[in-house]
SEPAMAR-230514 format. One record per residue: x negated, y, z negated of N, C-alpha, C, O in turn; residue number from 1; residue in three letters. Coordinates in nm, 2 decimals. Layout:
N
      n_X      n_Y      n_Z     ca_X     ca_Y     ca_Z      c_X      c_Y      c_Z      o_X      o_Y      o_Z   pos   code
        X        Y        Z        X        Y        Z        X        Y        Z        X        Y        Z   NUM    Ala
...
This chain:
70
      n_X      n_Y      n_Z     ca_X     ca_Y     ca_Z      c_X      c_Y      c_Z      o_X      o_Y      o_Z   pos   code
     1.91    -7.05    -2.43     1.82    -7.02    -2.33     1.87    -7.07    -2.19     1.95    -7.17    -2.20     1    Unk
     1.83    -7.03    -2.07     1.88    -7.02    -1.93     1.76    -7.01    -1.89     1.67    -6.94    -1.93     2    Unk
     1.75    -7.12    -1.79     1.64    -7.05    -1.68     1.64    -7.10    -1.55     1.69    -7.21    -1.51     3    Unk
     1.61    -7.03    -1.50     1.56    -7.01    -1.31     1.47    -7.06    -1.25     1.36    -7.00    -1.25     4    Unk
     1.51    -7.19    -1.19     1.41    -7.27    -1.11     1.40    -7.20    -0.97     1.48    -7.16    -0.89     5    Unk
     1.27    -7.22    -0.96     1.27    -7.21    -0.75     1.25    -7.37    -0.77     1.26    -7.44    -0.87     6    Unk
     1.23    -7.39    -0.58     1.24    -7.51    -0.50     1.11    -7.59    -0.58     1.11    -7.72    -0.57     7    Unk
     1.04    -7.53    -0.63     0.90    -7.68    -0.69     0.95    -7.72    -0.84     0.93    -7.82    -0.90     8    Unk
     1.03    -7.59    -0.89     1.08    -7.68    -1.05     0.93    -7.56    -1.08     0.83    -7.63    -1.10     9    Unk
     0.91    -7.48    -1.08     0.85    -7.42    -1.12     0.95    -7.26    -1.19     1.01    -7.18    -1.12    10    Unk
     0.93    -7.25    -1.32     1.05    -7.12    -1.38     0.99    -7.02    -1.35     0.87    -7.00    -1.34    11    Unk
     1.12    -6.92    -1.33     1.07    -6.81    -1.25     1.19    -6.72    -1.34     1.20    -6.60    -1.31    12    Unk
     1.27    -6.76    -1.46     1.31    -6.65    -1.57     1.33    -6.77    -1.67     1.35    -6.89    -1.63    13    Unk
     1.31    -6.72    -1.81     1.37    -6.79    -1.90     1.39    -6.69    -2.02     1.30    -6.63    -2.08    14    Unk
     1.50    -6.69    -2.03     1.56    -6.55    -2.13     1.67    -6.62    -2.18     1.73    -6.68    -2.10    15    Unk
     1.69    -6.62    -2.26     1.88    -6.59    -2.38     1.97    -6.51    -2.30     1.96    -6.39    -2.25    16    Unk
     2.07    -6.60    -2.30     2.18    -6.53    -2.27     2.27    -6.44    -2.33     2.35    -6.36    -2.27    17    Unk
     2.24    -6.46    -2.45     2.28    -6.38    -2.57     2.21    -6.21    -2.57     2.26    -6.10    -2.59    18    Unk
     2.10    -6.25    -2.55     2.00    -6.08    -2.53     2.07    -6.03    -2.44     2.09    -5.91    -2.47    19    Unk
     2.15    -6.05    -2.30     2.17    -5.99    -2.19     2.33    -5.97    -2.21     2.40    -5.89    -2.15    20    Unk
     2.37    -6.04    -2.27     2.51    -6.00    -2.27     2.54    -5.93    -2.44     2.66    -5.93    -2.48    21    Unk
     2.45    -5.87    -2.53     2.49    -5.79    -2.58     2.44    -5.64    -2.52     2.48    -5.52    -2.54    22    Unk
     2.29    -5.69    -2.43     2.24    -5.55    -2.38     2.41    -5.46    -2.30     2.47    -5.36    -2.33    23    Unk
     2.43    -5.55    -2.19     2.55    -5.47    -2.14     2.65    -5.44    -2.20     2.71    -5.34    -2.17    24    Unk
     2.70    -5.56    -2.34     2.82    -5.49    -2.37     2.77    -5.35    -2.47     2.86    -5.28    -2.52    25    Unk
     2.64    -5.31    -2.50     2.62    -5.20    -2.56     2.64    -5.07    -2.47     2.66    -4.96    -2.52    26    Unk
     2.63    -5.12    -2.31     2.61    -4.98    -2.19     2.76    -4.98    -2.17     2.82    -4.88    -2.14    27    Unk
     2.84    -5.14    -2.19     3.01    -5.08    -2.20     3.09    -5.00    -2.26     3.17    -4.92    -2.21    28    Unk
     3.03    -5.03    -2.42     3.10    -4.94    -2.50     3.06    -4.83    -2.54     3.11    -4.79    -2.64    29    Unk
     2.95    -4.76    -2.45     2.93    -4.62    -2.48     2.94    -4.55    -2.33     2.90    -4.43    -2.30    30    Unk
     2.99    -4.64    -2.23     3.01    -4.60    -2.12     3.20    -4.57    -2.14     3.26    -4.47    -2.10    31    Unk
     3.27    -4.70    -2.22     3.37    -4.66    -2.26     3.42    -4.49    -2.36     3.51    -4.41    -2.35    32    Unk
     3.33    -4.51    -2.41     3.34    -4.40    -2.51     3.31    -4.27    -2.43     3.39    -4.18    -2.45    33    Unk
     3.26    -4.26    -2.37     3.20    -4.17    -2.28     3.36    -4.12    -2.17     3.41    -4.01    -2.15    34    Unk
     3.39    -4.19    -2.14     3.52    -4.21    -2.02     3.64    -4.15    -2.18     3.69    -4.04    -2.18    35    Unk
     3.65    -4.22    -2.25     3.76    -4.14    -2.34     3.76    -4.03    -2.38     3.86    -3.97    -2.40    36    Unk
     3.61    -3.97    -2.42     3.59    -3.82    -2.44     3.65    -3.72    -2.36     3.71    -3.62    -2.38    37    Unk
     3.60    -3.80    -2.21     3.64    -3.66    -2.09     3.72    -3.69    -2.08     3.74    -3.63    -1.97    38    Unk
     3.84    -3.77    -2.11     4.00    -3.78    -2.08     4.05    -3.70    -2.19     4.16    -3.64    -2.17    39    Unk
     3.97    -3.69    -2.31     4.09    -3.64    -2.39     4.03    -3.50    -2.37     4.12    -3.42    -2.36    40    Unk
     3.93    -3.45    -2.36     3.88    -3.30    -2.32     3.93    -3.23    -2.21     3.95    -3.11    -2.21    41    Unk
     3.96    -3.31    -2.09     4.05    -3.29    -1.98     4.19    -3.23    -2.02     4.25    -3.12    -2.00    42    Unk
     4.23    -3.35    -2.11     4.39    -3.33    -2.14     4.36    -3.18    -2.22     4.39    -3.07    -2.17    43    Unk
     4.31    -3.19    -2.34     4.36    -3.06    -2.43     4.33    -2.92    -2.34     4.38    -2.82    -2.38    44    Unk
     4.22    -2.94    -2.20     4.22    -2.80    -2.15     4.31    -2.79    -2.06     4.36    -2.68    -2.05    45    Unk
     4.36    -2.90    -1.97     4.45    -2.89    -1.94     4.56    -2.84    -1.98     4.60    -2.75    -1.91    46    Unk
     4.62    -2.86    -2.06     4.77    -2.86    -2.16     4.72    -2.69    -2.23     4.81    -2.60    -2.23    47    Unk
     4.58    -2.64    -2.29     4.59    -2.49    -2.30     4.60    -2.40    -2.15     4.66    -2.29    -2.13    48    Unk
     4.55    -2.45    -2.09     4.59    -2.40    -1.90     4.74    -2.39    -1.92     4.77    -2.29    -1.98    49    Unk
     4.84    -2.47    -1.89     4.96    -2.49    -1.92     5.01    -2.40    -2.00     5.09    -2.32    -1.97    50    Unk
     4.98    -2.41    -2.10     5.06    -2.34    -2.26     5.05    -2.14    -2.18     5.15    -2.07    -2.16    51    Unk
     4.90    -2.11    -2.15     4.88    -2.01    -2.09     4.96    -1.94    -2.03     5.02    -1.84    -2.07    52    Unk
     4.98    -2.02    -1.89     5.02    -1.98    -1.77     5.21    -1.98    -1.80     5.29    -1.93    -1.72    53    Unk
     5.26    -2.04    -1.89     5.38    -2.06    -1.94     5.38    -1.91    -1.98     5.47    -1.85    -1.93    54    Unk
     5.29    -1.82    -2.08     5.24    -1.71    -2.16     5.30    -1.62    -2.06     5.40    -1.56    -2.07    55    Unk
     5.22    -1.62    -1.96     5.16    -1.57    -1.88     5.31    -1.51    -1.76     5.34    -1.40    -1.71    56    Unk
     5.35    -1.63    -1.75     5.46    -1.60    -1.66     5.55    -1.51    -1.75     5.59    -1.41    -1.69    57    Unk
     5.61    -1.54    -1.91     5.65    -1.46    -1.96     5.84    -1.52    -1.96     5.94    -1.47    -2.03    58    Unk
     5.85    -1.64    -1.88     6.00    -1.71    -1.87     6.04    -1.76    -2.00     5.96    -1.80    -2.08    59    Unk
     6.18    -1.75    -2.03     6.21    -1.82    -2.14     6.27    -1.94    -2.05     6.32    -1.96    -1.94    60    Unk
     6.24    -2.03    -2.18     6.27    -2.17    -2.14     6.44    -2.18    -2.13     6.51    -2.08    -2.14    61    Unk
     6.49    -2.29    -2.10     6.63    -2.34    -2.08     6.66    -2.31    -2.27     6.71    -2.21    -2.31    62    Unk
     6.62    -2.41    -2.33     6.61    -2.38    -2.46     6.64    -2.27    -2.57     6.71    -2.25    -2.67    63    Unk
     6.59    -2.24    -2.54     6.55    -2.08    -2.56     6.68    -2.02    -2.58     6.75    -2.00    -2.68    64    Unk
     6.71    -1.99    -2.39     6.87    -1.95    -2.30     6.94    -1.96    -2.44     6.98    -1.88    -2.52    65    Unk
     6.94    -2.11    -2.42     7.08    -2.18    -2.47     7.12    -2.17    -2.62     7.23    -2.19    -2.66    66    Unk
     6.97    -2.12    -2.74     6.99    -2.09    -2.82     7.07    -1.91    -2.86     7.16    -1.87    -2.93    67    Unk
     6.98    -1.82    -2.76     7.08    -1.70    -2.75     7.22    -1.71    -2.76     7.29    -1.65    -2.84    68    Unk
     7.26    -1.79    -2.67     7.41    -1.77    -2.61     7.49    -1.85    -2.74     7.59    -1.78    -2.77    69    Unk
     7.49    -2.00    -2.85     7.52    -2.04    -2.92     7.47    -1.95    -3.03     7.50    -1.98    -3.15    70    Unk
């Protein structure tokens, strides 16, 4: 327990420290979780944009080239 005096010594919070530091680390780790979702949903649409527009253009890779000619 913790608590918060004013100037007369009269408490003005008295709570567990423990209640307030699991409340946040619960808004962390679904704030974390939250932030990893839209990174990896970013990436896989990103990277189908990509794969597309690769489609799309219709270019053979260097790869590719180099397999014809060997």
């Amino acid at each position: 327990m913790y608590s918060i005096k004013d100037a007369n010594g009269t408490v003005i919070v008295n709570s567990p420290m423990c209640k307030e530091y699991n409340s946040e680390l619960g808004k962390i780790l679904w704030l974390t979780l939250a932030v990893t979702v839209v990174i990896v949903v970013v990436n896989i649409v990103l990277e189908m944009v990509v794969h597309n527009l690769v489609e799309w253009v219709g270019q053979d890779t260097i790869g590719n080239q180099r397999a014809f000619i060997v």
